[in-house]
C-alpha positions in Angstrom: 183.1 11.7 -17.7 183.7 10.3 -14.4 186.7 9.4 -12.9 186.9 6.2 -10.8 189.2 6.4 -7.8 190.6 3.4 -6.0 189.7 3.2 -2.8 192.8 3.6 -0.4 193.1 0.5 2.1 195.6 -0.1 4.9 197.2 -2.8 5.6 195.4 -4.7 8.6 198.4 -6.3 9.8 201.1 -4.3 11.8 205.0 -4.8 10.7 205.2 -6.1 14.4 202.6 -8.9 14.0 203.7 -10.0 10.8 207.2 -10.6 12.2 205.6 -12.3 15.3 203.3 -14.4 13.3 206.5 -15.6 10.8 209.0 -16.5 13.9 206.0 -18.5 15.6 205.9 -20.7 12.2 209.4 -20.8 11.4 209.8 -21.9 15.6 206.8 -24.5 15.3 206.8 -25.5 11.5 208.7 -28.8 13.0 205.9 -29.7 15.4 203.2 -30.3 12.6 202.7 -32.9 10.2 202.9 -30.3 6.8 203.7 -26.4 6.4 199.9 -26.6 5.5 199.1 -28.0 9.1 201.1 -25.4 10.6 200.1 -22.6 8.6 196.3 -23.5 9.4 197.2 -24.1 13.2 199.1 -21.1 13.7 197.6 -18.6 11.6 194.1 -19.7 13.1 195.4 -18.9 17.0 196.5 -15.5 15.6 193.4 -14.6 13.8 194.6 -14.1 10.2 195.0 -16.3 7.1 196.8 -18.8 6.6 197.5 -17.7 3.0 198.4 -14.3 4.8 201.0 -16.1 7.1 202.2 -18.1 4.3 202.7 -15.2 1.8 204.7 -13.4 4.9 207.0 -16.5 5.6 208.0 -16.4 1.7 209.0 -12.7 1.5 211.0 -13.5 4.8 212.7 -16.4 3.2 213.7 -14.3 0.1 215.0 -11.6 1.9 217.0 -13.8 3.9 218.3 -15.2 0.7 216.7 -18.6 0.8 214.0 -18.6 -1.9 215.5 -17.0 -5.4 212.6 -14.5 -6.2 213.4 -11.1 -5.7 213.4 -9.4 -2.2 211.5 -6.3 -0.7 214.3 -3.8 -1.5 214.8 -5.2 -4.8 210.9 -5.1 -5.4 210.7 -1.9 -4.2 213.3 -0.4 -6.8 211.8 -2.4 -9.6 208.5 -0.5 -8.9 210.2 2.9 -8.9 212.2 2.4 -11.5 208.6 1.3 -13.8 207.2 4.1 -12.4 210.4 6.1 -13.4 210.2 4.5 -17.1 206.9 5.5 -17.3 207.1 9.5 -16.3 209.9 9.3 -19.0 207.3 8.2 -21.6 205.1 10.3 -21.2 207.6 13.1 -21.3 208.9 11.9 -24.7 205.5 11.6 -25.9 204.3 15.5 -25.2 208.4 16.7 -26.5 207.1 14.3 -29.6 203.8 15.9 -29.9 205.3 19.4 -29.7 207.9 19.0 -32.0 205.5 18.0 -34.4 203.4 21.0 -33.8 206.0 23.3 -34.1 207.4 21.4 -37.4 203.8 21.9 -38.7 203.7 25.5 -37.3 207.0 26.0 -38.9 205.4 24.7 -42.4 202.6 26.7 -42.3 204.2 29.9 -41.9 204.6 32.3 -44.9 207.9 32.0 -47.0 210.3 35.2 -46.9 213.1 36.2 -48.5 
């Protein structure tokens, strides 16, 4: 059977240029009409998305504690601790397996006085 393997992409933004792009909304979001308009504007002279820009400017927002979803550290420790959750599953589920093996082996083995 084959395996399929996903393939490994990097992010095409740097850290740098999303924090530029973000301050260059959050310093211009007044001059516009609608966040839409400025999104559009903005994210068009920098050569991304505007969804890109927008998604950026929300994670800034919640780590500076103005939107309630949770921030990048907290994301961050909700996805090791899943990941953590589910190395301990699978660890109880081979101990599970084994100790019915050796109940079974136990069972199976002659009775001696």
């Amino acid at each position: 059977m084959e395996q399929t393997q996903k393939k490994k992409t990097s992010k095409p933004y740097s850290p740098e240029f999303r924090e530029r792009a973000v301050r260059l909304l959050m310093e211009h979001r007044d001059e516009y009409q609608s966040e839409a308009a400025a999104l559009t504007a903005i994210a068009g002279k920098l050569g991304c998305s505007p969804d890109s820009l927008r998604v950026w400017a929300r994670q800034v927002q919640r780590d500076g504690g103005e939107r309630p979803e949770p921030t990048s550290a907290e994301k961050a420790r909700i996805k090791e601790l899943e990941r953590e959750n589910r190395e301990l599953r699978q660890a109880n589920e081979i101990l599970r397996k084994a100790s019915a093996y050796f109940a079974q082996a136990e069972l199976d083995r002659p009775f001696r006085k």
